[in-house]
N, C-alpha and C positions, 0 to 999 in steps of 0.2 A: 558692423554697420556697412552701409552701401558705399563704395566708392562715389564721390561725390562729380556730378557732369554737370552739363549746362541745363538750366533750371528753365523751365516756362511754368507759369502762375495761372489759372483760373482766372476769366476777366469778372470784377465785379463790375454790374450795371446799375447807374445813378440816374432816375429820373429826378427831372429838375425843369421848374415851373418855366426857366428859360431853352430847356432843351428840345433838340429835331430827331432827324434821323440821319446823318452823316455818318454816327457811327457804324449803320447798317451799310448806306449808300456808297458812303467812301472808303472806310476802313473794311466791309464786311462782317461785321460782327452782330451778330442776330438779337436784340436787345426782350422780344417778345419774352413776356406779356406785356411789359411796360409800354405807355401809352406813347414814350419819348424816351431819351437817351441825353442828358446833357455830359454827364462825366463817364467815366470808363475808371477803376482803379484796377491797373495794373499789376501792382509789386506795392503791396502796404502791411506795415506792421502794426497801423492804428488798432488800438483794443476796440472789439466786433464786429473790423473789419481786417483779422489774419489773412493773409494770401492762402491759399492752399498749390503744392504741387500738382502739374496735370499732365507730366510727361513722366514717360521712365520707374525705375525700379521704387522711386521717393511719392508717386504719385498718392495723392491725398492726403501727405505730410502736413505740418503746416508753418507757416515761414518763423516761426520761434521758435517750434520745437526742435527746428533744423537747428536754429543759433547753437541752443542750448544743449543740440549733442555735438556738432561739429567746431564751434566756437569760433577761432582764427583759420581753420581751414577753409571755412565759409566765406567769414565778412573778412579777412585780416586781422592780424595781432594789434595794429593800432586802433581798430575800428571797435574790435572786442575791449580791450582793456578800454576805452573810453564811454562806450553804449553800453555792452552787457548783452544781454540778450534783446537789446531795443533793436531793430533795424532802423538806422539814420533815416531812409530816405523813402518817399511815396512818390510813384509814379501814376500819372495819369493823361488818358485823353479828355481833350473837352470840345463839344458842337455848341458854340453859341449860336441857338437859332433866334435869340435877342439879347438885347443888353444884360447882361449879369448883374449885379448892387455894386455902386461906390461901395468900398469896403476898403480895408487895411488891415494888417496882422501883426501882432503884439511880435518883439524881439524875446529873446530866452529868458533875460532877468525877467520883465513883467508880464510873460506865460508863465514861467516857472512860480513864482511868486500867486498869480491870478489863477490859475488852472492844473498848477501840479505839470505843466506840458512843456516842452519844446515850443520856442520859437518859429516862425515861419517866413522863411528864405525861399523863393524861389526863380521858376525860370522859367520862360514859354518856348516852345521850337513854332511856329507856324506853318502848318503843312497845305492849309487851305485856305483862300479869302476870297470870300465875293467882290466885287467890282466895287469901288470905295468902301470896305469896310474899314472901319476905324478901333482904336482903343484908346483908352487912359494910362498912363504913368504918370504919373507925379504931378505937381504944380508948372503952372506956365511962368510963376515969377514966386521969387519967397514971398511967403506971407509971414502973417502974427494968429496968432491964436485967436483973437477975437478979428480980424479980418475974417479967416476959415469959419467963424463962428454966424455971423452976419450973415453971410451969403448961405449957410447951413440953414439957417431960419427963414430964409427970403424965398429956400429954392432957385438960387445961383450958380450953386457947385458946377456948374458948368461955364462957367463964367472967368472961373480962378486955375482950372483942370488942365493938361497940357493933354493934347489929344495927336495921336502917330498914324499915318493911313499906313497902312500895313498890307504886307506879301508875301508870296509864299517865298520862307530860309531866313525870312526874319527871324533874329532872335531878341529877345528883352527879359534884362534882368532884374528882378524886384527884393530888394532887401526889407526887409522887417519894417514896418515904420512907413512905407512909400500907398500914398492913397493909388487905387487902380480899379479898371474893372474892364473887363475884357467886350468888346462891343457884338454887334448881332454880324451873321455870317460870315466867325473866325473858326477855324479846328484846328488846335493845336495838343501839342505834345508840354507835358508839367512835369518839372521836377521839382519838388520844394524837400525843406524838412519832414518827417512825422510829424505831423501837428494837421489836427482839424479845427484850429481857433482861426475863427474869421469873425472882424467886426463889421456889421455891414452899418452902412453912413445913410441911406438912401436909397431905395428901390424902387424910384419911379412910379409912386403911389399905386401900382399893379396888384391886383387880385389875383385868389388862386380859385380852381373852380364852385368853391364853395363861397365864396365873397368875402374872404379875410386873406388881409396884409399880411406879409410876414416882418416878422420881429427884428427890431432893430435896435443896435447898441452904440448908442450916438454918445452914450456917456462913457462910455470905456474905449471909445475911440479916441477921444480928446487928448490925453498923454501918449496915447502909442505912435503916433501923428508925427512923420516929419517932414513940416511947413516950410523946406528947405528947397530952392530951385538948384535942378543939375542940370548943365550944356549939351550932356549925349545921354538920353533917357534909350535908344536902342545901342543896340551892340553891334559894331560896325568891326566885318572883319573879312577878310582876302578870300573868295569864294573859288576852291579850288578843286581839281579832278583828282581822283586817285591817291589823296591821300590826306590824313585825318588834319586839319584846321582847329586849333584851339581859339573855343571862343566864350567860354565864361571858366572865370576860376575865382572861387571862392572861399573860405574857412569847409562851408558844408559839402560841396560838392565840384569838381572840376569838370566839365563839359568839351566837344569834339565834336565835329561833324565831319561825318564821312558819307562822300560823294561818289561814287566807283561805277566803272564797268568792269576794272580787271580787278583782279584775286590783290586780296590785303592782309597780308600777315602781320599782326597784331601781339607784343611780349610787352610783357606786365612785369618784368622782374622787379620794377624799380616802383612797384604802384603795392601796395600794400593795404591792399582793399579788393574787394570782388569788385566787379565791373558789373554795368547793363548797355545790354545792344535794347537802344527802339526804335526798330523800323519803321518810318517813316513814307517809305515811297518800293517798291517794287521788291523784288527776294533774293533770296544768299542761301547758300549751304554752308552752316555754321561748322568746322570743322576742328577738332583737339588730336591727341594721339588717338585715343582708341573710343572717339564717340562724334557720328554724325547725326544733322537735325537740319530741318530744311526752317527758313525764316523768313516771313513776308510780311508786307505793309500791314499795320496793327497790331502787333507781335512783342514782344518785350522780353529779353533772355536775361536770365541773372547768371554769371559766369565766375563760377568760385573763386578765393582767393589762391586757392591751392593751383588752379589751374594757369601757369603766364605765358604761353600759346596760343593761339588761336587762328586759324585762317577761312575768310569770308570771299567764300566764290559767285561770285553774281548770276543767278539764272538768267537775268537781261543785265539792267541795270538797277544799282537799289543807292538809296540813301539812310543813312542810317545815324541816330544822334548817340551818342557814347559818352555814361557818367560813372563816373566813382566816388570816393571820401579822400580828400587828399591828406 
């Protein structure tokens, strides 16, 4: 087998009825034929949408088959013995060129129970926002279920929603269970679970070009739902130069943002998990012992677990968000 380097993934492209073209304009990234661009995946192990390799000796592998020859060398021994050959984690960009659906995401018992799936935990980096763009997290006050219910019927849900104006290094964290939806003129960086269960609650009565709604799961919303107010719905954390900032740590995944002009040398002994670099803003030359790769704004590295080195030289300056499996 191939000695195992740092990985880059084929980007899959997701049109979507609220999608632009940011991913072209901002990121680079050539979406054609597609009429629009709203998501980007990344690094996914979702079943029919595998990653494939697109660098290197591994090119047009694919991110399972990797698992399942390399195992802990790959993802880590923890990560292995708990997943298997799952990959944990999906990464993705998204261009709100409009409101996305009130929605929410079932937790693992009732995915796994409802869908056979993983749960859906995740997290936003925001790398771009228009001039008052806004979003949803959570409720503005607790409610009751038949409060949530009422205003679901009236067309209120805006009424009871707690809403964040948002900028670019925000980050906001979304647990299983919390209503949200990302508003018009945000692009950001996603980290969640594998999991494509999304309940959508409300979609703004909008047509697609053929004049049909899209479907909605306002019933299986209703338990997954937590009608719970939190005091800090963003994550608020010390915005520093030159070196990594811990700022989301969770069961699924721990997060870092790294801010740099100068050279960052990065050891993993103590992380038992592969890592991902996502560039976020400008380029780096990814560097190991014996393997270099150049990395820029839109880009997403999956860096073995075998590998706990690594040093990121700035061709200007770059920002870059860093997750693993804790």
């Amino acid at each position: 087998m191939s000695k195992l380097y740092p990985l880059r993934f084929e980007t899959q492209f997701k049109d979507k009825i609220w999608g632009g073209n940011k991913i072209k304009t901002i990121l680079g990234k050539d979406f054609s034929p597609l009429p629009n661009c709203g998501e980007t995946w990344e690094i996914s192990g979702v079943k029919g949408n595998i990653s494939l390799v697109e660098n290197g000796p591994l090119k047009g592998k694919d991110l399972v088959s990797l698992i399942n020859s390399y195992q802990s060398e790959l993802v880590g021994k923890k990560v292995y013995d708990t997943f298997g050959n799952e990959f944990p984690l999906l990464i993705k960009f998204i261009d709100a060129n409009d409101d996305l659906s009130i929605q929410v995401h079932p937790g693992d018992a009732m995915a796994k129970e409802r869908h056979n799936s993983f749960g859906k935990t995740e997290m936003w980096y925001i790398f771009q926002a228009d001039q008052g763009a806004k979003l949803n997290t959570g409720f503005a006050k607790t409610i009751t279920k038949d409060t949530y219910l009422h205003h679901l019927k009236t067309n209120t849900l805006d009424q009871i929603l707690n809403f964040e104006n948002v900028a670019v290094d925000d980050v906001f964290f979304l647990p299983a269970g919390r209503v949200h939806y990302i508003g018009k003129g945000i692009c950001l960086a996603e980290i969640q679970q594998t999991s494509d269960i999304t309940y959508r609650i409300y979609d703004f009565d909008r047509k697609d070009d053929k004049g049909n709604t899209r479907e909605l799961h306002t019933d299986l919303a209703i338990d997954a739902i937590d009608y719970n107010y939190y005091p800090n719905y963003k994550t608020t954390f010390e915005k520093k130069k030159n070196e990594a900032v811990h700022v989301v740590d969770c069961q699924y995944f721990s997060t870092n943002v790294i801010d740099a002009n100068q050279t960052q040398h990065r050891n993993y002994i103590g992380v038992d998990s592969f890592v991902i670099y996502i560039c976020v803003d400008g380029c780096f030359e990814l560097k190991t012992d014996d393997f270099r790769m150049d990395v820029s704004k839109g880009q997403s590295v999956l860096v073995p677990a075998s590998i706990k080195n690594t040093t990121l030289i700035p061709k200007n300056s770059f920002k870059v968000v860093e997750t693993w499996v804790p």
